[in-house]
Steps between C-alpha positions, in 0.01 A plus 500: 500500500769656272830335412665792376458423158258649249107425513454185283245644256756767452766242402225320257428863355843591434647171359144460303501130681105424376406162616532230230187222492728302325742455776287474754568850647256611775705766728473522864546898642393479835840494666301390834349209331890443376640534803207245651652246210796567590454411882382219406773349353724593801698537718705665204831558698822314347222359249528498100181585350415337140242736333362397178315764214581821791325736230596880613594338830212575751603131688857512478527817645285373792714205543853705537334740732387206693859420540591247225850454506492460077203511259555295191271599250388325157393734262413452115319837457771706382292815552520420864900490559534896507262502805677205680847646372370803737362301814855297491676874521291566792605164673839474395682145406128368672267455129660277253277514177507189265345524132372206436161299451473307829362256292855444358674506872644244721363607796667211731852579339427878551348448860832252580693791406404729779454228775839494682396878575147435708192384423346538152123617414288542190319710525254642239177688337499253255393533096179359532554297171811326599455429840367153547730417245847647714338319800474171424798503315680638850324217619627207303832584512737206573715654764244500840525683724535780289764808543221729600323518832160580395289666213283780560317535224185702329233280320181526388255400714357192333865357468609579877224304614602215238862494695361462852156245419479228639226191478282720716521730230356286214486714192848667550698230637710347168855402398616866623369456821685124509829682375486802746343298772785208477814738459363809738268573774300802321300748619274825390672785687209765379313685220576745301191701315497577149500912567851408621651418179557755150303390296278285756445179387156342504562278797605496845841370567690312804837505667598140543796399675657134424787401797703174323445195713865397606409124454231455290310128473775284274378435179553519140424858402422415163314225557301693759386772221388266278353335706229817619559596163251138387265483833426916438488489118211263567371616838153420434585111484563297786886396534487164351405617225738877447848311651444197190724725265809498818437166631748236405294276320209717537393337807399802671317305786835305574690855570264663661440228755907542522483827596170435773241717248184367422395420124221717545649844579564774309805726447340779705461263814844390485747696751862606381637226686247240358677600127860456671382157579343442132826599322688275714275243473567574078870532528480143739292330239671643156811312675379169603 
């Protein structure tokens, strides 16, 4: 389905945009698997769309054909602003292009910013070697709910199915799963093959959507990551023994019968809200 603009391998030809390893640059051309992203993220009317690493700008021009009101994309490939300089002619006053690591960017103060106009998505093919990274730290964040809506996001496979694990899934549920599972209700929209992508990576990858929770369970967020951060570090112990490094006194027995877990589990038979109940039980106790 044609947008009007040039053929994306033409664009990558003629602004020599070779994919960089180093930046975690694996290019998606299909502008019907774009488009399917795209969707996905919707409805798009009256929305702003955070993109992060657009590349030549296969998604983003899926996502203003889809009807995004604005697409705010982060950029720090400088080879890549001429292309996006000539997607936001196309779509005038619609594409505003930041350069920028979005390592380095607020993404709650730049969300906030666009709020009073309708709702805000992320939305993203993200750099594969940054991406667990931007998400938790979207996670933690101190304001909750967040300015955005929901994140649409690209992820390797292995790591999507990290976000949505649960206890049922033993070997992927962790302190990401606690994090994502405790702040939004997540989901695996679909796959994406590796033939998709230029140059296709070596694995399969996932479109996972994460909707924030409007009231998560109250607890200390920090307390809550450190926490899973002791019972998974130590997963292979039972919980009397992995929480003694968190427990006030190191009577881990004492908190977890606080929190209505038996001594003898393990972190990866412990639901999200069995954590909220430890790191209250751990805040409780540090005050007493």
């Amino acid at each position: 389905m044609s947008d009007g603009l040039p053929p994306l391998r033409d664009v990558v030809a003629r602004f020599d945009i070779a994919p960089k390893k180093a930046l975690g640059q694996n290019f998606l051309f299909d502008l019907n698997l774009t488009r399917r992203i795209a969707r996905a993220a919707g409805p798009l009317e009256g929305a702003t769309v955070v993109e992060i690493g657009p590349g030549p700008g296969g998604l983003t021009r899926a996502l203003l054909a889809e009807g995004a009101r604005r697409v705010v994309a982060i950029e720090r490939d400088a080879r890549c602003l001429a292309a996006l300089a000539e997607i936001s002619a196309h779509y005038p006053d619609r594409l505003e292009i930041i350069e920028g690591d979005a390592l380095e960017i607020d993404m709650q103060g730049l969300c906030a910013r666009y709020a009073s106009d309708g709702p805000v998505r992320v939305c993203a093919n993200l750099p594969y070697n940054i991406s667990t990274v931007l998400l938790t730290r979207w996670l933690e964040a101190d304001v909750w709910p967040p300015a955005w809506d929901r994140l649409t996001l690209m992820f390797q496979r292995e790591v999507a199915e990290r976000i949505v694990a649960t206890p049922a899934e033993r070997v992927d549920y962790g302190r990401l799963a606690v994090l994502c599972g405790w702040r939004t209700q997540a989901h695996i929209l679909f796959d994406v093959a590796p033939s998709a992508f230029t140059p296709p990576p070596k694995v399969t990858s996932s479109v996972v959507q994460l909707k924030p929770r409007e009231r998560p369970e109250a607890c200390d967020r920090r307390v809550l990551l450190t926490v899973a951060q002791a019972a998974f570090g130590q997963r292979r112990k039972m919980l009397r023994q992995s929480l003694k490094a968190v427990a006030p006194g190191g009577d881990a027995e004492a908190l977890l019968a606080a929190a209505g877990i038996a001594p003898t589990k393990r972190a990866e038979e412990v639901e999200v809200a069995g954590f909220v109940a430890l790191a209250r039980a751990v805040a409780r106790a540090a005050q007493e």
